[in-house]
DRENPA-3360 file (N, C-alpha, C; in nm, 2 decimals, always signed):
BEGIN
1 = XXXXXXXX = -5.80/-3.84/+11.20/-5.69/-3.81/+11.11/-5.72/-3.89/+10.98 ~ -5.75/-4.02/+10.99/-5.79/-4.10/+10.90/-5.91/-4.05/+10.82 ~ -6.01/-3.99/+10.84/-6.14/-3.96/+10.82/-6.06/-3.84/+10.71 ~ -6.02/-3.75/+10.76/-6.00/-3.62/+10.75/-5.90/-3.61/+10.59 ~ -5.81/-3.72/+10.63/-5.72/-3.78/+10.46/-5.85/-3.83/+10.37 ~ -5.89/-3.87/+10.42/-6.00/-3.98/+10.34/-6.11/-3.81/+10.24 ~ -6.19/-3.81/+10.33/-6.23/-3.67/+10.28/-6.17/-3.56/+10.20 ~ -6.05/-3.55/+10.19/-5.89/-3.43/+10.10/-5.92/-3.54/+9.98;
9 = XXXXXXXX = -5.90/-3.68/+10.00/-5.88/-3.74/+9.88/-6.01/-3.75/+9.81 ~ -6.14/-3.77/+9.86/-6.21/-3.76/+9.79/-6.25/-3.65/+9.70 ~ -6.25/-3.52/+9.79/-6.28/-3.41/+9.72/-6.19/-3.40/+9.63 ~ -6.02/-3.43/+9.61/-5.99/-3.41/+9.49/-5.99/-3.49/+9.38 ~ -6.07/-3.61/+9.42/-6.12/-3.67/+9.33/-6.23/-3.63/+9.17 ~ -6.32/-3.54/+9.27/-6.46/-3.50/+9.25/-6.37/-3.35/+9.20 ~ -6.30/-3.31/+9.19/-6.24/-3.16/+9.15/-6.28/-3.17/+9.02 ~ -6.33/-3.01/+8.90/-6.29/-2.99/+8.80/-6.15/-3.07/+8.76;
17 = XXXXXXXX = -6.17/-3.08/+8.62/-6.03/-3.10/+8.56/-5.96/-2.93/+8.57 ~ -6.01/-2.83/+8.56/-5.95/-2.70/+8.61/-5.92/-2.67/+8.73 ~ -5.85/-2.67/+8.78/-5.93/-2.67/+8.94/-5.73/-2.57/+8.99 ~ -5.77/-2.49/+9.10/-5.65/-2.42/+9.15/-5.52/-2.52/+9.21 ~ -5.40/-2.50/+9.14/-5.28/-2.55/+9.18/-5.26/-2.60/+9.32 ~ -5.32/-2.49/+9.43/-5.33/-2.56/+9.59/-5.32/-2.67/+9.61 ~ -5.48/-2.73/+9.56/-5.51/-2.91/+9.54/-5.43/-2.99/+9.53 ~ -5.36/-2.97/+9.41/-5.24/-3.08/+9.34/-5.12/-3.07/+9.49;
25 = XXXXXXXX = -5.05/-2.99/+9.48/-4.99/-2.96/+9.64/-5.03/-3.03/+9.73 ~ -5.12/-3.00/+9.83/-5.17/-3.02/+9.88/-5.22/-3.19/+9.92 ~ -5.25/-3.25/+9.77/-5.32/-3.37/+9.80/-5.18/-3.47/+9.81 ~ -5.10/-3.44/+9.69/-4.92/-3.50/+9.69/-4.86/-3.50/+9.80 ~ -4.90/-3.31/+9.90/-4.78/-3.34/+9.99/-4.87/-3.46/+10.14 ~ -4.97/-3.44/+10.11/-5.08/-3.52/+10.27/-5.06/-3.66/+10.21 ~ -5.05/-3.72/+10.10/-5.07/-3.86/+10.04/-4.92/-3.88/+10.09 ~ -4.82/-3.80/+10.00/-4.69/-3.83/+10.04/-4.64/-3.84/+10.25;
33 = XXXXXXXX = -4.72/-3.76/+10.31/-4.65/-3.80/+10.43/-4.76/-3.83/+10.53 ~ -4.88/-3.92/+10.47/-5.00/-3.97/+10.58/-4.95/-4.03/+10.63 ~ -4.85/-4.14/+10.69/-4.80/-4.23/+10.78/-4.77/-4.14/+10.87 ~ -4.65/-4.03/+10.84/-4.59/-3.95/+10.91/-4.74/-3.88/+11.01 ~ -4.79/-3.81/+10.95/-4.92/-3.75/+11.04/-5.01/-3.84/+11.12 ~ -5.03/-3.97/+11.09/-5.12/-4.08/+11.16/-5.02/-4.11/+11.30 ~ -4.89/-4.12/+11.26/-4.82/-4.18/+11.33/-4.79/-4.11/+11.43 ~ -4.81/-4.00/+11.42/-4.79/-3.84/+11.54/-4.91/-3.84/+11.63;
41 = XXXXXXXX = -5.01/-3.88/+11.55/-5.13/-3.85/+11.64/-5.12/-3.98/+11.72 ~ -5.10/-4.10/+11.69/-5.05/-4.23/+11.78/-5.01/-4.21/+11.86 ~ -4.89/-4.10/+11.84/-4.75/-4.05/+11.91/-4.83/-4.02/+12.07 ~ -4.91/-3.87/+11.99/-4.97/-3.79/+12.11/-5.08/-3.85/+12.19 ~ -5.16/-3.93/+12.15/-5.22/-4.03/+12.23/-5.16/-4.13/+12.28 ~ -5.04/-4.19/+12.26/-4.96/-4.27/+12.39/-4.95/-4.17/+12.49 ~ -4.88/-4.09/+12.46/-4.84/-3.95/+12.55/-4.90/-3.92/+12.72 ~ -5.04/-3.88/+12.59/-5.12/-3.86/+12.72/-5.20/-3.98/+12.77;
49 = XXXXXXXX = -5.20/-4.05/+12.73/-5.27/-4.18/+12.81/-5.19/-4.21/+12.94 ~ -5.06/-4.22/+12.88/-4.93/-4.22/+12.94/-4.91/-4.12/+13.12 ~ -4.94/-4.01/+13.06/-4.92/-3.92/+13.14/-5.05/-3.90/+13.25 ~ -5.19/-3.98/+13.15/-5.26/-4.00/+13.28/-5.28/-4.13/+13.38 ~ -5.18/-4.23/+13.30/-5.19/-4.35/+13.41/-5.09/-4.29/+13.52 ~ -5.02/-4.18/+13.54/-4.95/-4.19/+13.66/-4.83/-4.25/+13.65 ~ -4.78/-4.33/+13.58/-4.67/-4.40/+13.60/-4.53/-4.31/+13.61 ~ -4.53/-4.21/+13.56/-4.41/-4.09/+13.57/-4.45/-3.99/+13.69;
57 = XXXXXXXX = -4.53/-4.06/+13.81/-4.51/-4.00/+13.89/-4.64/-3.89/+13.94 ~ -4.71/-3.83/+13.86/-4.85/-3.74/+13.84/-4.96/-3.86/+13.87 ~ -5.07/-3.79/+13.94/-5.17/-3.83/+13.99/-5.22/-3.95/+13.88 ~ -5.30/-4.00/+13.93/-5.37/-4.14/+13.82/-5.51/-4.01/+13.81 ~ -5.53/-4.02/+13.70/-5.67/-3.95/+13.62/-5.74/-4.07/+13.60 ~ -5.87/-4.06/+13.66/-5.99/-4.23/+13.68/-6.03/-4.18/+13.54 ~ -6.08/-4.32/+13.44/-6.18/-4.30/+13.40/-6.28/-4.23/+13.45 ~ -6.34/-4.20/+13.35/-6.55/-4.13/+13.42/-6.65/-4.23/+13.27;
65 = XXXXXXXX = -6.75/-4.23/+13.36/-6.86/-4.23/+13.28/-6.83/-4.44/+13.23 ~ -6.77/-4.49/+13.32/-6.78/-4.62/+13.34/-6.86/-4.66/+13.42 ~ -6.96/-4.77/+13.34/-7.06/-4.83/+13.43/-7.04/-4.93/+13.58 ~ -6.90/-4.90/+13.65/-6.86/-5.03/+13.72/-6.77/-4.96/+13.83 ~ -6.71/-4.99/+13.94/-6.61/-4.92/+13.99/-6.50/-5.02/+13.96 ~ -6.39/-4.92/+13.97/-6.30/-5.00/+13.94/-6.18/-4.95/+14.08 ~ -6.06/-4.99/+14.08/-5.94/-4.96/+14.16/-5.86/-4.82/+14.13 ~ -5.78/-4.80/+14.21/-5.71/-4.67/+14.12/-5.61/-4.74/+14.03;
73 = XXXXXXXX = -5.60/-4.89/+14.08/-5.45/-4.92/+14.03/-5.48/-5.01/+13.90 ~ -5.60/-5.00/+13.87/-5.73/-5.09/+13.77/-5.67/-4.94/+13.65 ~ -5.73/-4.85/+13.73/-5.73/-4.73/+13.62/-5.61/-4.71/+13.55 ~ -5.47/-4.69/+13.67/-5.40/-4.72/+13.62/-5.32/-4.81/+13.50 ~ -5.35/-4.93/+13.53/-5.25/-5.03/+13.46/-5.37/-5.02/+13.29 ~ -5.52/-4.96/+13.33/-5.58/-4.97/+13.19/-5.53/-4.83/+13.10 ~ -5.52/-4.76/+13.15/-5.45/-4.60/+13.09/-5.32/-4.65/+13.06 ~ -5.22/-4.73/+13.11/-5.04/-4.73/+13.09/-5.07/-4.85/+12.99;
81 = XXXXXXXX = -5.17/-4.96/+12.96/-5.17/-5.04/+12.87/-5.20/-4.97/+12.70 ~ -5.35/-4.89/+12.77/-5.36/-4.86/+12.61/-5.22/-4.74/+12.57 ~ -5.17/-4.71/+12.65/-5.10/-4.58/+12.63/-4.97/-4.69/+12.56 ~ -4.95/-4.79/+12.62/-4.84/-4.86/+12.52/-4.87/-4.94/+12.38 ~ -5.00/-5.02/+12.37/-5.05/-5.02/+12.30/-5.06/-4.89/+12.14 ~ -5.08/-4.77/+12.22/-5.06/-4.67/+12.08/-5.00/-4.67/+12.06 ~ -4.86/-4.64/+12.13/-4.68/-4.65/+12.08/-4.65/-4.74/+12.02 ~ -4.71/-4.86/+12.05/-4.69/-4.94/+11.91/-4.74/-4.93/+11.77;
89 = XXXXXXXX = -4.85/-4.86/+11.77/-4.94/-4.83/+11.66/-4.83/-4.70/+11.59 ~ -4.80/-4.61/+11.69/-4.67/-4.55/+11.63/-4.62/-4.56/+11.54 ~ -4.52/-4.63/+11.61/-4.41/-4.80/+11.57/-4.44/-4.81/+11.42 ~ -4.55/-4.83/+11.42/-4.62/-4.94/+11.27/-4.61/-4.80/+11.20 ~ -4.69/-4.70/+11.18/-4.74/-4.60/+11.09/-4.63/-4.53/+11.08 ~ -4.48/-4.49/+11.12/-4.38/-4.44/+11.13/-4.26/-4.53/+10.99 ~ -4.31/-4.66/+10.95/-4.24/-4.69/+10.93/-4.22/-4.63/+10.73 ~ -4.09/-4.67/+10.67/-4.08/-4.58/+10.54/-4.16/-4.65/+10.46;
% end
């Protein structure tokens, strides 16, 4: 998401001074509500982190492609940490 603002603002950097009305729109309305959009994608990544440590009840989803074994309840508590961890990051990018 970060990348993706970063890139909008560059290119309208680099725009003709003529350049189609879209732009201006466009760069105003994403500048004016980037917290708002960072903060959603925060949102949906607590979500599902969330929803895969199991804690609401749904199976625990393991990591893969970790060099180590771990527990289910290892997987767990690392999925329901970062998943609170982003809700905080939320928190932060949500604010006015």
């Amino acid at each position: 998401m970060r990348s993706g603002i970063g890139l909008i603002q560059q290119t309208y950097d680099h725009l003709p001074e003529e350049h189609h009305p879209f732009w201006d729109k466009a760069y105003y309305y994403i500048n004016k509500h980037k917290g708002i959009a960072i903060g959603a994608m925060w949102a949906g990544l607590s979500a599902h982190l969330l929803k895969d440590s199991g804690i609401f009840g749904h199976g625990v989803k393991p990591y893969t492609g970790i060099p180590f074994e771990m527990s289910m309840e290892t997987h767990q508590g690392v999925f329901a940490a970062n998943g609170i961890a982003s809700s905080l990051f939320t928190l932060s990018k949500n604010k006015p």
